[in-house]
Every structure is written in C-alpha cells, then in structure tokens.
N, C-alpha and C positions, 0 to 999 in steps of 0.2 A: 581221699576221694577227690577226685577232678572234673572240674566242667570244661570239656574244649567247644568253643562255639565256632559259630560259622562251618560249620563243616558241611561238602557239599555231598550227597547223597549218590551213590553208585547203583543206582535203579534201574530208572528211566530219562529219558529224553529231556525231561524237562532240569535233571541236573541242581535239584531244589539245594541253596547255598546257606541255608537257615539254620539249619540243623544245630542243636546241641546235645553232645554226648557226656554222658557221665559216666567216669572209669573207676574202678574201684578194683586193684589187686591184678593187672593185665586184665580184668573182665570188664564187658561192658553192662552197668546197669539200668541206664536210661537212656533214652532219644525223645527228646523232645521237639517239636516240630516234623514230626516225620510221620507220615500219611501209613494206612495199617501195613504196606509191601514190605515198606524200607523200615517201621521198627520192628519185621520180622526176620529181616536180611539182617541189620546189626544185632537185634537181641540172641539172637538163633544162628550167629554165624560161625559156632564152633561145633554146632551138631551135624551128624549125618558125614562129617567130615571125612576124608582119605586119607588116613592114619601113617604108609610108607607105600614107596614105591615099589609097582608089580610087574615080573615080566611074565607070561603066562599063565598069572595069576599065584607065582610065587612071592612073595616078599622077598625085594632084595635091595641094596643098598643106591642112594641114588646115582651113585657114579658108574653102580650097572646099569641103571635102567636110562643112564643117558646116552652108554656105549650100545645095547642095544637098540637106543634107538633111531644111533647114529649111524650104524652100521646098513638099518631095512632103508634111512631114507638114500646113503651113498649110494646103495647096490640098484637101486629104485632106476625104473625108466623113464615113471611116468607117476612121480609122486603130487602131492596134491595138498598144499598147508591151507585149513580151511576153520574160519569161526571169529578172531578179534575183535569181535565189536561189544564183549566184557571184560574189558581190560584196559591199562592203561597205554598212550601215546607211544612210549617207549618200546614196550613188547608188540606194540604193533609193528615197526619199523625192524625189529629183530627179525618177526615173522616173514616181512616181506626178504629181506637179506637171504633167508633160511629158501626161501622159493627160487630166488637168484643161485645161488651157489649149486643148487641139486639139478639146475634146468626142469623147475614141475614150475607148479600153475600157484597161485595165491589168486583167496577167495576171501570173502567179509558174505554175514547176513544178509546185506543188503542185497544182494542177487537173487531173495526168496521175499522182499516184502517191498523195499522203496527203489529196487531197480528202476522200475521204469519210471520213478519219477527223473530218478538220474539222465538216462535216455533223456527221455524230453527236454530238460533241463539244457542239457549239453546242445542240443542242435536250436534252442531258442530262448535259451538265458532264463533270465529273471530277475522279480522284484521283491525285493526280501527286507526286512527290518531287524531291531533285537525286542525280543521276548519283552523288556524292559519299555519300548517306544509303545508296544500292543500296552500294555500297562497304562500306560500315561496318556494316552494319545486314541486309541479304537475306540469309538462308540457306534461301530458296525462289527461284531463279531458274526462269520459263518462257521459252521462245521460241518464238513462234506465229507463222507462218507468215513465217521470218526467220533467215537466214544471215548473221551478222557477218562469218567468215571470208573471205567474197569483199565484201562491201560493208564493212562497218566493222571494221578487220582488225583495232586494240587494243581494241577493247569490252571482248575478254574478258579480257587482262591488266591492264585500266585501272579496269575498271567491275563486272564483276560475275560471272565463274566464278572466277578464280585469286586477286584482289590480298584481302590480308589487311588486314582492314576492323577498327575501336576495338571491334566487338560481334564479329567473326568474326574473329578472331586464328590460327587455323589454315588460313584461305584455302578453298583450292577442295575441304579434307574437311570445312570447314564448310557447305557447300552440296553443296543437292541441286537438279542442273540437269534439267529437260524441255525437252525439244523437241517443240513438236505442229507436224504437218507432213503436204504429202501422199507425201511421198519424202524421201528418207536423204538425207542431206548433211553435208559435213563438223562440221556446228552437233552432226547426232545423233549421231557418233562421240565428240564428247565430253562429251554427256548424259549423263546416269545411266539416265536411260529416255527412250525414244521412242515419242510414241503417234503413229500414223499414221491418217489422218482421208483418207476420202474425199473427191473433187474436191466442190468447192461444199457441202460438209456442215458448215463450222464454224457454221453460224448454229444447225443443231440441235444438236451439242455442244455446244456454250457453252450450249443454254438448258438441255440436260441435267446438266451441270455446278451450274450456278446451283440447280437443283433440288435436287442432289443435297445441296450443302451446305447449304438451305434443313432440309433433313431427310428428302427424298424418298428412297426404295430405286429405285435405274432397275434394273431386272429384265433385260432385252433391252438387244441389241447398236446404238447410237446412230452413225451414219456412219463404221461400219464398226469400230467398237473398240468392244471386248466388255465389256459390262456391269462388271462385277466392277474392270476397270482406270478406267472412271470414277469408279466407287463409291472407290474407293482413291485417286486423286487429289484430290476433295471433300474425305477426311480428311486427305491430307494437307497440305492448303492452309489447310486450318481450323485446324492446328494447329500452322503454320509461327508463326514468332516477327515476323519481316516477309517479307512477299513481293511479286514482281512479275512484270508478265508485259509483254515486251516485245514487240511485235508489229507485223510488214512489209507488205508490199504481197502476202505470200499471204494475208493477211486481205484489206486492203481492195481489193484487184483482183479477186478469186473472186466467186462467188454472193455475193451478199447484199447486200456492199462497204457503204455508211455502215452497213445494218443488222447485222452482224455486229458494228462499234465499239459500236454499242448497245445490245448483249446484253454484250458484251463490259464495257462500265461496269457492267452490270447486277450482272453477277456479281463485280466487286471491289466494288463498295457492297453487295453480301450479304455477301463477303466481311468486311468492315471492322464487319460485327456482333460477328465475333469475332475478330479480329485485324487488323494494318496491312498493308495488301495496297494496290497501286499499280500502274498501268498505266503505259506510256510507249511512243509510236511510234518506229519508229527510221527518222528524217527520213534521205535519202540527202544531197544536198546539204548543202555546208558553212553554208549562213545561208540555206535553203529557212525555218525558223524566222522567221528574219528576217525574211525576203520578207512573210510572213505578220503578221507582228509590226507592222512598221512600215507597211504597208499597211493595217491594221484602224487603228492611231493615227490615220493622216492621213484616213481612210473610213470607219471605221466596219466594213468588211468585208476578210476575210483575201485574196481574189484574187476571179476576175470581174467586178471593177467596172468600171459605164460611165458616160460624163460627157455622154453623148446631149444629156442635157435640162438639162444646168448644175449637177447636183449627182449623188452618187454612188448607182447605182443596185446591185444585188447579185442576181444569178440563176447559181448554176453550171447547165449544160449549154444556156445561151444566150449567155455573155457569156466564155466559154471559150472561148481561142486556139484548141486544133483541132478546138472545134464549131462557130466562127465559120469558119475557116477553109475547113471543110471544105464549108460552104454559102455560101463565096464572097461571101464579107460586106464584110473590110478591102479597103479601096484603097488603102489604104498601110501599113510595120509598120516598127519597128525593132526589134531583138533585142539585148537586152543581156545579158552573160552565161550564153548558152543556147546551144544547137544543136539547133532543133528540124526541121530539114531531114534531120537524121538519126536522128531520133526518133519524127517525128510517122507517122501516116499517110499512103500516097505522097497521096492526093486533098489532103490540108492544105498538106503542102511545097508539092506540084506550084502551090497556089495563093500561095505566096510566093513563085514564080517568075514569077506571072506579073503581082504589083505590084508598086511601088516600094517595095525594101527597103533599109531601112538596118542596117548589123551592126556593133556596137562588142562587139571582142572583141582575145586576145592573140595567136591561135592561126590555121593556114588550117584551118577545116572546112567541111563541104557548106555550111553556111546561109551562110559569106563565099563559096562560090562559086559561089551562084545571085542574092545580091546587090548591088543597084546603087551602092548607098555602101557602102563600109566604113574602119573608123576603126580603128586600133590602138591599146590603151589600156595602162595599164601593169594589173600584177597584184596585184591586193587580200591584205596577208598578205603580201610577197615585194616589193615594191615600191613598195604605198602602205600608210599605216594605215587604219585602221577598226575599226567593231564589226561582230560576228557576234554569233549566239545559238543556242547548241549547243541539241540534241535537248530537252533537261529544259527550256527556255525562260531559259537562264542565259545573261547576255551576259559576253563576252570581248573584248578590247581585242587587235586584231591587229597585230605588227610589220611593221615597215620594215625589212628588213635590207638590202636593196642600191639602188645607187640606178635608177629607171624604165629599162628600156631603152631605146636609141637615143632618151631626153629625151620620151620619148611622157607624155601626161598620165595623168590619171586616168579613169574612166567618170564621178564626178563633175564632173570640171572639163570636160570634152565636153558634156556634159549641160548643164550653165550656158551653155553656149557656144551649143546648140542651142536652150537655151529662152529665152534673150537674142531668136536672130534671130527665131523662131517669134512670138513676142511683138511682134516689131516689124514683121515682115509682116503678121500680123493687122490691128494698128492703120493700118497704110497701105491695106489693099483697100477 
C-alpha cells in the first residue's frame, strides 16, 4: 500500500494541491483531504467506465475507431472540436492543432459560462492576485453572484473565509465576508451580511458602488438595496486592508453578462486608489483556465476560433459550439472532455445527433450516446499526468497515481493518433 501526497485534485477550479492518495493493487483506496466531489471522482473513477471503442455502436478496435474518425473530420466542411476544459494542457494544444489542419472551429466551455467575463476582461484588463495572497492578505472577502459551497466546496477552507493567512493570523474573525446575490444560499449563511440585489440589476449596483467610493452620497434605493447599506459598503471597501471580490456565472449569465465584468473592473481600479482590492472569476472546470490559456498561446484568442480561411479567426456568438450548432453549421464534431448533449440547448444536441460525432471521453453520458465514434481515454489527474491552471491563472503539475484503465490511452495520445490519419487523408484526396 502507498500514500502519494500532494496530489492536486482534477475537479474544480480551485485545483486543491493537498490531497493524499492511498493505492493499494493499481486501486485507489483512500483520498484524504478531498471534499465529498473529488473523493467520489477518485474513489469511483473506474465505474461507469467506457469499456472499448464504438463506431456505430459496434465494438471495434481502436485503430478503427480512430480511422473512422479520421476519415468524417477530413471529409468535413465545417467540422467543429468542442469541450477541453477536463483535461490536460497537452490535449488541449493537440485539440486546437486538430481544428488547424481540418479548417473547423475550436471551442472550450467557457463560451457557455465565463465568456463574457473574457469579453470584458479583454477590452479593460485587470486586477488579479494568487489564491495564495487572498489567503494571507483579504480581510474583505465579497462573493457576487457565487456559491462555493455547491460548486467549489474547499474555497472556503483553503482560500479565503476560514484558513488563517501570514497578515490574517485569526482566520475567518479576521474577515468580513459579503455575499451579493439575488437569493440566500448557503454562501449568505456564512456571510456576515448579505445584500440582496434584484434580478438583472447588478450592472446598476456596481456603477452605484463605484460612485459611491468615488465620493458620491447615493441618496435612493439602487436594485432593490437601500441606499444607506451601499453607502456602507463603499466605506467599507475603501477601507479594507486588501480586498476581493469573487464572482460567478450570477454575474456573467444575468442582464448585462460582459457589461457587468466591466463595471465590475471599473470599481476595483477605483477601488485600488485607495487600497489593494482584486477581482477573480470562479472558473467551474478544473483547467476551463487552461482551455483558455493554451488556446490564446497557440491563436491568439481564448475560444471561438476558426481555421475557415487558414489562419485563426475570433468572433464569440458566431464561431461558438451552441450558436454554430444551433444554426446547423458543423458536419462534423468531436467532443473532448465535455458533455454538451446534456448541457446544451435541445436545438444544439439535437443537431449533434444528427452529424458525425466523435466522443473521446472516460465515462457513458448523453453525448457517447448519441455518438458515432467513441473512444475511451484514460483520466487526466488519476491516470495520466499533466498541467492544469487553477482559477487565479496558476499552473499545477497533476499526478498519476494509478495506472490507465483496462491500458486505454490518453486524449493526447488519441489525438496524435487522429491527427496522424487526418493529415494523411488530406495529402491523399
């Protein structure tokens, strides 16, 4: 039996580096430090499994199911490789390659959750820190439109209400936690206050906010919360030591969505006149980060990109998985690390059912069962190594603790494999 420590978690966003595994026989028996998601991902990572590879739901060997699959994206006009953001650095970079060579489009999750913080981001920057400085240093924590407790369940013990940080040595009575939100959830039970904000109203909060520390008096009541509690927040923020405000998909999904991240920069760079104040998204996927990361390396741009015309072109809500899809664009797709059959809108799925898809995944879900190929791969973090890149834009080195199930490869080594044959059908037609 084996303990490997430090092993960093293949979850969520927050990319917890604590972890220790205990392996007994290639099986894994224990995870200690791992919150209920991730010791169900390692304990349970070999159930439910994809056994071999299918091409119409035949079982066949994988060097078929890589020619078939090589064969629908050559012949493709308008194919479409969409999902990396559960996976490792590596297979993302192959994915985007594989978009390159067929002239289709390459897409990440992020075009469904933290696009538009992207958007905003890009036309007016940012003030960002590591997860690590929130630790040590925030005794202003906000959380705006953002529940850790169901999505990133050690945030709060790892990052930034409880763990007692080299400037916050008393922990979570060194901070003062808000929640802005449009409804209570377990985030505002362990606030200190919660302000509650009307549906689609955070774009005027925040610019009343912004005002308010500027030096403005807001007189009257702003999307539904009363004067006097904005005015109180402004001071309190101005005169926090460090602060930050982390903020979810109830920002950027609501009214406003890029333009709320916009106001939202606006008022920590007001902020930062008079003190160290930081924003930071809170990415759901484990290397959604990534996806974005190593896709702007190889492009230039974070997700949407098309290789139409031979070089990389960049339009979100044209060049986006369920807006292409959904106008019945791709003739062909492959899905790596995703399951957007049971995410997307039925009009998107319904139309990956009705092209040639291929799914390289570990697991049976909708999108391997409306798919013409599918490929079993092994699991990123659990089975192969790689980088990831937690929420703060920090990369992390993932372990290998056991070895691949039933000898399946990687999504990279698949991927080499696919864009081998791909490459060599091209040069033959």
């Amino acid at each position: 039996m084996a303990v490997i420590t430090d092993v960093v978690c293949p979850f969520c966003g927050c990319l917890c580096d604590d972890l220790e595994i205990t392996v007994e026989g290639n099986e894994i028996k224990g995870a200690k430090n791992a919150c209920a998601i991730s010791r169900s991902k390692f304990m349970s990572h070999g159930e439910n499994r994809i056994r071999t590879p299918t091409v119409k739901g035949k079982e066949v060997s994988l060097e078929k199911a890589v020619e078939a699959a090589a064969k629908a994206l050559a012949s493709a006009k308008r194919p479409i490789v969409y999902g990396l953001s559960s996976t490792e650095c590596d297979a993302i970079a192959r994915c985007v390659e594989l978009a390159e060579i067929t002239g289709g489009v390459v897409d990440n999750t992020a075009s469904v959750c933290h696009g538009p913080t992207i958007l905003a981001l890009q036309q007016v920057g940012e003030s960002k820190t590591s997860l690590g400085e929130v630790k040590n240093r925030a005794d202003l924590v906000i959380f705006w439109g953002s529940n850790p407790p169901a999505a990133h369940i050690r945030h709060f013990v790892r990052y930034s209400v409880t763990p007692r940080g080299l400037y916050v040595p008393e922990g979570r009575k060194g901070r003062y936690v808000v929640h802005v939100d449009v409804r209570e959830t377990p985030t505002s039970r362990v606030a200190d206050q919660f302000i509650k904000v009307d549906h689609g109203g955070d774009f005027e909060l925040l610019l009343a906010l912004r005002a308010a520390v500027r030096g403005a008096k807001i007189t009257e009541d702003i999307s539904g919360v009363p004067a006097e509690e904005i005015n109180a927040l402004a001071k309190r923020m101005k005169e926090a030591k460090m602060g930050i405000v982390f903020f979810g998909l109830g920002l950027t999904q609501s009214d406003g969505r890029h333009m709320n991240i916009d106001v939202a920069v606006g008022l920590v760079a007001e902020l930062n006149h008079h003190t160290k104040f930081v924003l930071t998204p809170m990415r759901g996927h484990y290397n959604v980060a990534g996806a974005n990361t190593v896709t702007t390396w190889q492009t230039g741009y974070p997700y949407a990109v098309d290789f139409a015309r031979g070089y990389p072109r960049y339009n979100p809500g044209e060049y986006t998985a369920v807006d292409m899809l959904a106008k019945g664009e791709p003739d062909a797709a492959i899905i790596v690390a995703s399951d957007p059959a049971a995410t997307f809108p039925a009009n998107s799925a319904k139309h990956l059912a009705r092209i040639p898809t291929i799914t390289l995944d570990q697991k049976v879900t909708p999108t391997t069962m409306l798919s013409d190929v599918v490929i079993p791969v092994a699991t990123a973090g659990i089975e192969v190594e790689g980088t990831a890149y937690r929420m703060d834009g920090f990369s992390l080195r993932l372990s290998k603790v056991v070895e691949p199930h039933g000898g399946v490869k990687s999504d990279r080594e698949v991927l080499d494999m696919i864009i081998e044959r791909v490459k060599a059908l091209k040069e033959d037609a």
